[in-house]
C-alpha positions in Angstrom: 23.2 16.1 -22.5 26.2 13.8 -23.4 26.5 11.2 -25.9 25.9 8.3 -23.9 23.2 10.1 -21.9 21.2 11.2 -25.0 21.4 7.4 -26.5 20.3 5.8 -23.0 17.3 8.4 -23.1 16.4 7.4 -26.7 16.5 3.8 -25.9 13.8 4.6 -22.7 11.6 6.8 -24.4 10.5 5.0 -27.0 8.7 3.6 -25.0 6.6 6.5 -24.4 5.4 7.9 -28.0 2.5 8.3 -28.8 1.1 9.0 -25.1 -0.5 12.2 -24.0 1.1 12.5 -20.9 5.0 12.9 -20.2 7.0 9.9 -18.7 8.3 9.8 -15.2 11.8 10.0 -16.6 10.6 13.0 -18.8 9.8 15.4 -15.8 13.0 14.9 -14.2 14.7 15.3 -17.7 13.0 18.8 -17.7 14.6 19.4 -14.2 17.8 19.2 -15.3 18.9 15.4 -13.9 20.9 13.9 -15.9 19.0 10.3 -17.3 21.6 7.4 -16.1 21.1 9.1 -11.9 17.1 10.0 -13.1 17.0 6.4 -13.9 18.7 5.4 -10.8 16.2 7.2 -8.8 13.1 6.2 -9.9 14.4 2.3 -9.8 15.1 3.3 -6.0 12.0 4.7 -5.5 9.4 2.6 -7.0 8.8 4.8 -9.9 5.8 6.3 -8.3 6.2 9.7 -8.8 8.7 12.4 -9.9 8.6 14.2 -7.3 9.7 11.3 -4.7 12.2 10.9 -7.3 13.7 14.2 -7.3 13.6 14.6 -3.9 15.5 11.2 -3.7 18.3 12.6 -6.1 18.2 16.1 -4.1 19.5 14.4 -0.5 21.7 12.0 -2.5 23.5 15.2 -4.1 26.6 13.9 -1.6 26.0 10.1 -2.3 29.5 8.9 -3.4 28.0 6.0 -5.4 25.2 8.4 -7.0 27.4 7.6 -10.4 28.1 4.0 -10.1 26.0 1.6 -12.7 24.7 -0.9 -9.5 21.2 -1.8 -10.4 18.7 -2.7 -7.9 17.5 -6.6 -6.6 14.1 -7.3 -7.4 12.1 -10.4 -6.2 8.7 -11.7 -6.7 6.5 -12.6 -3.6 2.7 -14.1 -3.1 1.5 -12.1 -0.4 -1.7 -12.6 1.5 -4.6 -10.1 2.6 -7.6 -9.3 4.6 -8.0 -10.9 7.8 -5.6 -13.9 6.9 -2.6 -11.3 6.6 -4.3 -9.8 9.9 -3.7 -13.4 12.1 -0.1 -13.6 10.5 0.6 -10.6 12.0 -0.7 -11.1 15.1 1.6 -14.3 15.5 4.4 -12.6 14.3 3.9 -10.2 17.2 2.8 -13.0 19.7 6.0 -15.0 18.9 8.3 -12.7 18.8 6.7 -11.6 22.3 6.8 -14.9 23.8 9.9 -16.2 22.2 12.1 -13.7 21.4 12.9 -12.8 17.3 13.9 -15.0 14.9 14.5 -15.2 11.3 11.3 -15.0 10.1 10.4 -11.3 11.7 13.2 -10.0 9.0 10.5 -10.1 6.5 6.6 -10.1 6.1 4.0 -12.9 5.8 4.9 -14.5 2.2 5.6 -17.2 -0.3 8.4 -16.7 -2.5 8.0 -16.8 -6.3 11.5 -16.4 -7.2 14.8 -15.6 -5.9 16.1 -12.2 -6.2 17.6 -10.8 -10.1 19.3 -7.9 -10.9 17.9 -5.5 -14.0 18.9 -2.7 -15.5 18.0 0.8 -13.8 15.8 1.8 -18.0 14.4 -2.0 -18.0 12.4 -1.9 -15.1 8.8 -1.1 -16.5 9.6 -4.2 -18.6 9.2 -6.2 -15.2 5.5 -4.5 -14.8 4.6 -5.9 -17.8 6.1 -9.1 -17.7 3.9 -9.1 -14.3 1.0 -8.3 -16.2 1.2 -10.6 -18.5 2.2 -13.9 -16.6 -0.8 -12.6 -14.1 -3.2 -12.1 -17.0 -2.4 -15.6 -18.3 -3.0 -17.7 -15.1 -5.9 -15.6 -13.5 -8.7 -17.8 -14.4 -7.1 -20.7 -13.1 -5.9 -19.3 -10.0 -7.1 -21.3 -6.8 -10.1 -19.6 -5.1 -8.8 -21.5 -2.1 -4.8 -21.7 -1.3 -4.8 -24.8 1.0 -2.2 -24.5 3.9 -0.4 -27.4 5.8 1.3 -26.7 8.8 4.6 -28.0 8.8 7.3 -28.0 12.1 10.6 -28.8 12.5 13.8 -28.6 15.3 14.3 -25.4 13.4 11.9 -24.8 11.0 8.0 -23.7 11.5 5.7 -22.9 8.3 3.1 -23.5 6.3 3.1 -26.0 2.9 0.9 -25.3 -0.1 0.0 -28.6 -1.4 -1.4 -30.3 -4.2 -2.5 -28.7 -8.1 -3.0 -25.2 -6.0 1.2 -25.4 -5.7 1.1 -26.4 -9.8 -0.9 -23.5 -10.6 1.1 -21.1 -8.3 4.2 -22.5 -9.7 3.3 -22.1 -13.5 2.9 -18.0 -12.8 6.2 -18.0 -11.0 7.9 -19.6 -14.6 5.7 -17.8 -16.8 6.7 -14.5 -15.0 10.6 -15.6 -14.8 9.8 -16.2 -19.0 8.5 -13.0 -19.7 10.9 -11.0 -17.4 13.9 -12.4 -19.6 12.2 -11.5 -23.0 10.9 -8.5 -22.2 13.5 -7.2 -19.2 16.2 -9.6 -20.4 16.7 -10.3 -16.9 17.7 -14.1 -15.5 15.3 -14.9 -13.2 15.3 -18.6 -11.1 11.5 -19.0 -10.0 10.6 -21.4 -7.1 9.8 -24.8 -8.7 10.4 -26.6 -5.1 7.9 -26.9 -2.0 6.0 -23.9 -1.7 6.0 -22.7 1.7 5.3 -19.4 3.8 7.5 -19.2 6.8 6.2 -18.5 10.5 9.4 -19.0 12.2 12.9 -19.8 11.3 16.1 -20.6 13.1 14.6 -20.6 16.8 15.6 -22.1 20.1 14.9 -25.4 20.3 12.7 -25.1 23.3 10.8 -22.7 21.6 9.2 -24.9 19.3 6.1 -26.2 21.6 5.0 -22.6 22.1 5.3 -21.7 18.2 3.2 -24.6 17.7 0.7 -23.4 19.7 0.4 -19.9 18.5 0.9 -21.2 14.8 -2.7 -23.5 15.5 -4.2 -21.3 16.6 -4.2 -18.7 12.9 -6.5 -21.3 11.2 -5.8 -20.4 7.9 -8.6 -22.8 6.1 -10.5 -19.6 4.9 -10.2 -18.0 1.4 -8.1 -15.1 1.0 -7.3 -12.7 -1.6 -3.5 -13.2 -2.8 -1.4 -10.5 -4.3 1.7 -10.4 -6.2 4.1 -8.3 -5.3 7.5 -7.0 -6.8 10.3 -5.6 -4.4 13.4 -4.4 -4.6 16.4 -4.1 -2.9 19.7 -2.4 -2.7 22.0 -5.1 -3.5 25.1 -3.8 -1.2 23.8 -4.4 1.8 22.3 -7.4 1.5 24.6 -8.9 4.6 24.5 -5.6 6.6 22.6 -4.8 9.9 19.6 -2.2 9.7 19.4 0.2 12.1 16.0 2.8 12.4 16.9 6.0 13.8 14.9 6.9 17.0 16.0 10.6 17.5 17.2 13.5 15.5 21.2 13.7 15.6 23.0 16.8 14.2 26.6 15.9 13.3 29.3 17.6 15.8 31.8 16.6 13.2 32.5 16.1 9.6 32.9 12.7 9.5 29.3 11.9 11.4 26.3 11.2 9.6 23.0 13.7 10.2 20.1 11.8 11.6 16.3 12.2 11.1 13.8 10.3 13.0 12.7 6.9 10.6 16.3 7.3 8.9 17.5 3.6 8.6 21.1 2.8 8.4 23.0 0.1 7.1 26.3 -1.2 8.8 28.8 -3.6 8.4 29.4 -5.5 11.4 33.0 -6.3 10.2 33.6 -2.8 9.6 34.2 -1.5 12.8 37.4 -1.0 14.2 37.6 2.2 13.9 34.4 2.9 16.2 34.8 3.9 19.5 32.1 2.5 22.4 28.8 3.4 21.7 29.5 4.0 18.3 28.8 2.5 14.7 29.6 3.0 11.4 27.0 3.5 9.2 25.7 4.4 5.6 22.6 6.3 5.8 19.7 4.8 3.4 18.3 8.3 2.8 21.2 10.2 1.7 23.9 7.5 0.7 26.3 8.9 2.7 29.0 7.1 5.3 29.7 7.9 8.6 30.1 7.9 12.3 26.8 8.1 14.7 26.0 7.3 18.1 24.4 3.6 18.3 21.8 4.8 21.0 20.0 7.1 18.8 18.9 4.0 16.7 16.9 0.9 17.0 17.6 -2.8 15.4 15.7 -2.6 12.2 13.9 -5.6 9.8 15.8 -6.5 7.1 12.8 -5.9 4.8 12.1 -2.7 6.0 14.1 -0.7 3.5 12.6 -2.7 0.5 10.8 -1.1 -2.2 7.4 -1.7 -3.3 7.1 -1.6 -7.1 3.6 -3.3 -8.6 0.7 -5.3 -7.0 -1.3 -7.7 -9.1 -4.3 -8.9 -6.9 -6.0 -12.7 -7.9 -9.3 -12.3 -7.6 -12.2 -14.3 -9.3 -14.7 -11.7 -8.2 -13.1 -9.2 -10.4 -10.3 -9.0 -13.5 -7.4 -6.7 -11.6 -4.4 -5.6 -14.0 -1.0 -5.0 -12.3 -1.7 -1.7 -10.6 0.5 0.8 -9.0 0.2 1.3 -5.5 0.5 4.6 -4.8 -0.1 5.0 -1.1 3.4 6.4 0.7 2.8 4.3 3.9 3.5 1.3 1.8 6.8 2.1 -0.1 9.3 0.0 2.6 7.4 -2.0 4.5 5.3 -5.5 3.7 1.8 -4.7 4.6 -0.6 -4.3 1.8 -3.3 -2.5 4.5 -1.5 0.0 6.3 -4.2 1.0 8.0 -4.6 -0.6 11.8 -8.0 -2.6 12.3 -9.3 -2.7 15.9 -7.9 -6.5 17.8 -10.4 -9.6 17.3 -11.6 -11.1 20.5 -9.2 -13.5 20.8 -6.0 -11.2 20.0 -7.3 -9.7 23.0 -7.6 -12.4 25.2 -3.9 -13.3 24.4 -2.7 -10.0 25.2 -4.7 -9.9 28.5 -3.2 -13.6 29.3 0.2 -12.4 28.9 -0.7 -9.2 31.3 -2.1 -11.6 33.9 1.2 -13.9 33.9 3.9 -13.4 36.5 6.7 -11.9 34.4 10.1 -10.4 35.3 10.7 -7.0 33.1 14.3 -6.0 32.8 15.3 -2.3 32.3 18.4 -0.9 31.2 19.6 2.3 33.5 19.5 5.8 32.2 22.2 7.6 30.6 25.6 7.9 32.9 27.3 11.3 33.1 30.9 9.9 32.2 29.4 8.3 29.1 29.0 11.9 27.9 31.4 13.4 29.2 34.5 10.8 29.5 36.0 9.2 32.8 37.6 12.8 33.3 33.6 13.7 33.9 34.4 14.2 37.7 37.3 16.8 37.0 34.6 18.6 35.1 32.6 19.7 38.1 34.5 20.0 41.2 36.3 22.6 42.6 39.8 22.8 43.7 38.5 22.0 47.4 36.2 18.9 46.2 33.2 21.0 45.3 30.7 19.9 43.0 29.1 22.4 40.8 27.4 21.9 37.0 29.4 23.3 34.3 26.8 21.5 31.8 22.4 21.1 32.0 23.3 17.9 31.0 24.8 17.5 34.8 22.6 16.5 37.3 21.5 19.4 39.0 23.2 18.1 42.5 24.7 15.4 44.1 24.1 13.1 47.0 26.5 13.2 50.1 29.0 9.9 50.5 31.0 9.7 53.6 33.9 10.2 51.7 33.0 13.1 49.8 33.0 13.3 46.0 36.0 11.4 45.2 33.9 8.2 45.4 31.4 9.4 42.1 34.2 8.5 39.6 33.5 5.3 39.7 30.2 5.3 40.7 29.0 7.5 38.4 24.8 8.8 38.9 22.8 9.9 35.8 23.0 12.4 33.5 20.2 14.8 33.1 19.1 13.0 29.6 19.3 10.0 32.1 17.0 11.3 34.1 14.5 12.1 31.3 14.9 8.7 29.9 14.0 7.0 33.2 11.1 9.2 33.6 10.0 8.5 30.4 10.4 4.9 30.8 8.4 5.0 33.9 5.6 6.4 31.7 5.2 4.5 29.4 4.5 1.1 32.1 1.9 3.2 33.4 0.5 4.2 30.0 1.0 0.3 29.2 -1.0 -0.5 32.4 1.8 -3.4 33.9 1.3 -3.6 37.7 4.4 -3.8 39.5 4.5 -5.6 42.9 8.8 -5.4 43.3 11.7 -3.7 41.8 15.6 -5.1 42.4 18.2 -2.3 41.3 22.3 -2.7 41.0 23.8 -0.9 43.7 24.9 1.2 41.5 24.1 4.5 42.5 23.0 5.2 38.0 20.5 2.1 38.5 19.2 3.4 41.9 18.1 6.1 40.5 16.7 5.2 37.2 14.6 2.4 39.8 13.3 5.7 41.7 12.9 7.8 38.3 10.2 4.8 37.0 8.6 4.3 40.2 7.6 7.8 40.7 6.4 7.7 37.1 4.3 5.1 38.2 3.2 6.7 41.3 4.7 4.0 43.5 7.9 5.5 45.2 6.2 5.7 48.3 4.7 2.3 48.3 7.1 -0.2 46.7 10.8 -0.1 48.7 13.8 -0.7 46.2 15.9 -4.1 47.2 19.5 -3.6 46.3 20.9 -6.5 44.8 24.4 -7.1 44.5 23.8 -9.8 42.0 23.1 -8.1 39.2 25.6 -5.3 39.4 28.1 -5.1 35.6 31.2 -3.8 37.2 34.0 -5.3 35.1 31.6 -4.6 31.4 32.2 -0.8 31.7 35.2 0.1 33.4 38.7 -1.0 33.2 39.9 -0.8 37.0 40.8 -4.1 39.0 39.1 -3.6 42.2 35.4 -3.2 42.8 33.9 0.3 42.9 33.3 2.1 46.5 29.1 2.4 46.7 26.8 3.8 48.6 25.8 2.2 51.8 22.0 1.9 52.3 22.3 4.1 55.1 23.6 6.3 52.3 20.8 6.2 49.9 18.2 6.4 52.5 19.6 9.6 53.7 20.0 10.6 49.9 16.0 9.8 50.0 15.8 7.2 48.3 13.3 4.5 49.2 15.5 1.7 50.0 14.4 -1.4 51.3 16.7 -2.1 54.8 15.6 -5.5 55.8 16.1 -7.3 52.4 19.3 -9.4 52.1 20.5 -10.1 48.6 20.0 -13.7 46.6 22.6 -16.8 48.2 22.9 -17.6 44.5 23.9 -14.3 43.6 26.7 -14.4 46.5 27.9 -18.1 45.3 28.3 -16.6 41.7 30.3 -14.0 42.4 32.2 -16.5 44.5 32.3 -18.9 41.5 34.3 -15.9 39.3 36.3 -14.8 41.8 38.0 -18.3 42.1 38.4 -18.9 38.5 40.0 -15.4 37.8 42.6 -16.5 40.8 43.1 -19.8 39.0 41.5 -22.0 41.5 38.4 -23.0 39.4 
């Protein structure tokens, strides 16, 4: 062990004589880590156990920054519980349902304590006790009742907390800021202004009427267990995107990340020039590594997804509660205190079966095209010399339709690829598993979105009842390809013959037809 190393682990385990059981740090000591990346890991994971911590350090073996001194973020939250936390998270769902996602679905229900502090990877059991201690202090005086005020705003939709219950709240967020800096000598800025726990943040204007609505209707007059929780962060990408990988991904060259299912990435939105379409660049959470990977193998993430649980200390009158560890894995990175899923109230289902019963439009994205696999040379791929089709992949569709004039026409009409065809499918099952009822379905003439429209409907056992209406209107010809004249489609007489359940006798949307007519004049200057 070097000479910095050996006085860093001196100055950490004094900490620990005189107990009967090794530290943390101890065990991974013993493995052969060295203490500044031990210490690292067991700040990054939670200190929970050493074997999460080891197997942290074992997939950040390649982690370019495994070396660099960058401590962790840590921040101090009030966090409710019980059926409280239960009607938060049903209007989290509800509004981010019924109005789209807003700032507030980055993080779970809270009130913040105090803003977010560095500390030093060997200083962070300090912060448990300076927990303890500032929770120990004010526990007796701790509201049995934290009264909550609605509050709304053009842009702004939370709760207050009012009254001495703020004061005493308050007084724990100083006296933990107090101890952290004595014990963790940390500099820590705790919330002295309006309490509040956010709802909904930085929403459309028209919005707000709805949020209202679902916000009345949590009733929050009941009492509720509060906990305190610490967090962390990882302090580089605090203005990065999270992505949550969906599917496995095994690199196909050096400079491409390896993806596991639940893998989250961060990326740089201004960081990507050197992506091509359908790409990102990304450093993977898991392994600390950088590189490329294919964007739809991944998810939009919350921001507080990736954060790090650390200590609980639970106000309750009922019973004294030290700062505990919470040692259950479901919990590390994600707010809920309960993991577990409780069966809906009554009235969450009566909202869902509301929404159910509304007239809605559901828009679908179409499957996977061959020539976004396989390039705009895709066609060259799998005919003949005498305009032939034949599948030199699986991931080719297993044939193609006739067109009048022949295959020529595919290369920019493109149909889907076999994953396409599985993804269609598989959306198809999951709106029957869902139980939506579908009365009609609109497709791009396209002959990729005319078939992912077919692919769902026979998922849902409806090809034969419900006819597909082409509609011109919503067809994205200039947002994928670069040519200047529209694509040659199939004709419905086409499509029928290709057996596809087309609808003859509907005529596409005037609007749709005075739209396009709208761009056309104002790309020939005539607007």
């Amino acid at each position: 062990m070097a000479a910095g190393e050996t006085q860093l682990y001196a100055k950490v385990s004094n900490k620990h004589k005189g107990r009967s059981t090794p530290s943390l740090l101890d065990a991974l000591l013993g493995m052969g880590f060295p203490a500044h990346t031990a210490l690292k890991a067991l700040a990054a994971t939670g200190r929970k156990t050493a074997e999460e911590a080891s197997n942290w350090l074992r997939c950040h073996r390649d982690d370019p920054s495994l070396d660099d001194p960058i401590p962790q973020e840590y921040a101090l939250f009030l966090c409710p519980t019980g059926s409280l936390l239960e009607r938060l998270q049903g209007f989290w769902r509800e509004s981010k349902s019924q109005c789209t996602k807003n700032r507030a679905h980055e993080v779970f229900p809270h009130i913040t304590l105090c803003d977010f502090f560095t500390c030093e990877d060997h200083k962070v059991e300090c912060l448990y006790e300076a927990l303890k201690r500032a929770g120990d202090r004010i526990l007796g005086s701790f509201p049995s009742v934290v009264p909550l005020v609605l509050h709304s705003s053009i842009s702004y939709l939370g709760f207050f907390v009012n009254d001495s219950p703020a004061d005493v709240i308050r007084e724990f967020a100083i006296m933990f800021a107090t101890e952290a800096s004595v014990l963790a000598d940390c500099t820590v800025k705790p919330c002295t202004k309006q309490l509040h726990l956010t709802l909904a943040h930085r929403f459309y204007p028209h919005h707000q009427r709805t949020l209202e609505q679902l916000a009345r209707a949590i009733r929050p007059g009941h009492s509720c267990q509060w906990t305190a929780v610490l967090y962390s962060r990882d302090m580089r990408f605090v203005h990065y995107q999270t992505l949550r990988a969906l599917f496995q991904y095994k690199p196909q060259n050096v400079d491409e990340l390896t993806l596991s299912p639940g893998d989250y990435i961060f990326v740089d939105p201004t960081q990507q020039e050197e992506a091509s379409e359908g790409w990102v660049i990304g450093i993977s959470q898991r392994t600390g590594c950088r590189g490329f990977l294919p964007e739809n193998y991944t998810e939009q993430a919350s921001e507080s997804d990736t954060w790090v649980k650390h200590r609980t200390y639970t106000f309750s009158l009922a019973m004294d509660l030290i700062s505990r560890k919470d040692g259950e894995a479901s919990s590390q990175r994600n707010g809920e205190l309960y993991p577990s899923q409780t069966p809906r109230d009554i009235s969450s289902i009566q909202a869902l079966q509301a929404t159910i019963a509304r007239r809605s439009v559901l828009v679908v994205r179409h499957g996977e095209r061959v020539d976004q696999i396989f390039g705009k040379s895709w066609l060259q791929q799998c005919s003949t010399p005498d305009g032939k089709y034949y599948r030199p992949d699986l991931n080719f569709p297993y044939s193609l339709p006739r067109r009048s004039n022949g295959i020529k026409d595919f290369e920019n009409d493109p149909p889907l690829s076999s994953c396409g065809i599985f993804q269609s499918r598989m959306a198809g099952e999951a709106l029957l598993d869902s139980g939506i009822r579908v009365s009609s379905v609109f497709a791009s003439p396209a002959l990729h979105c005319v078939q992912t429209a077919r692919h769902i409907l026979e998922e849902l056992k409806l090809e034969k009842r419900i006819k597909i209406r082409v509609e011109p209107g919503i067809f994205e010809w200039t947002k994928w390809e670069s040519g200047k004249t529209t694509p040659t489609l199939m004709t419905l007489d086409e499509l029928k013959e290709a057996n596809f359940n087309i609808s003859m006798d509907y005529r596409f949307l005037l609007w749709a037809c005075a739209s396009v007519r709208k761009i056309k004049r104002k790309e020939n200057g005539n607007w």
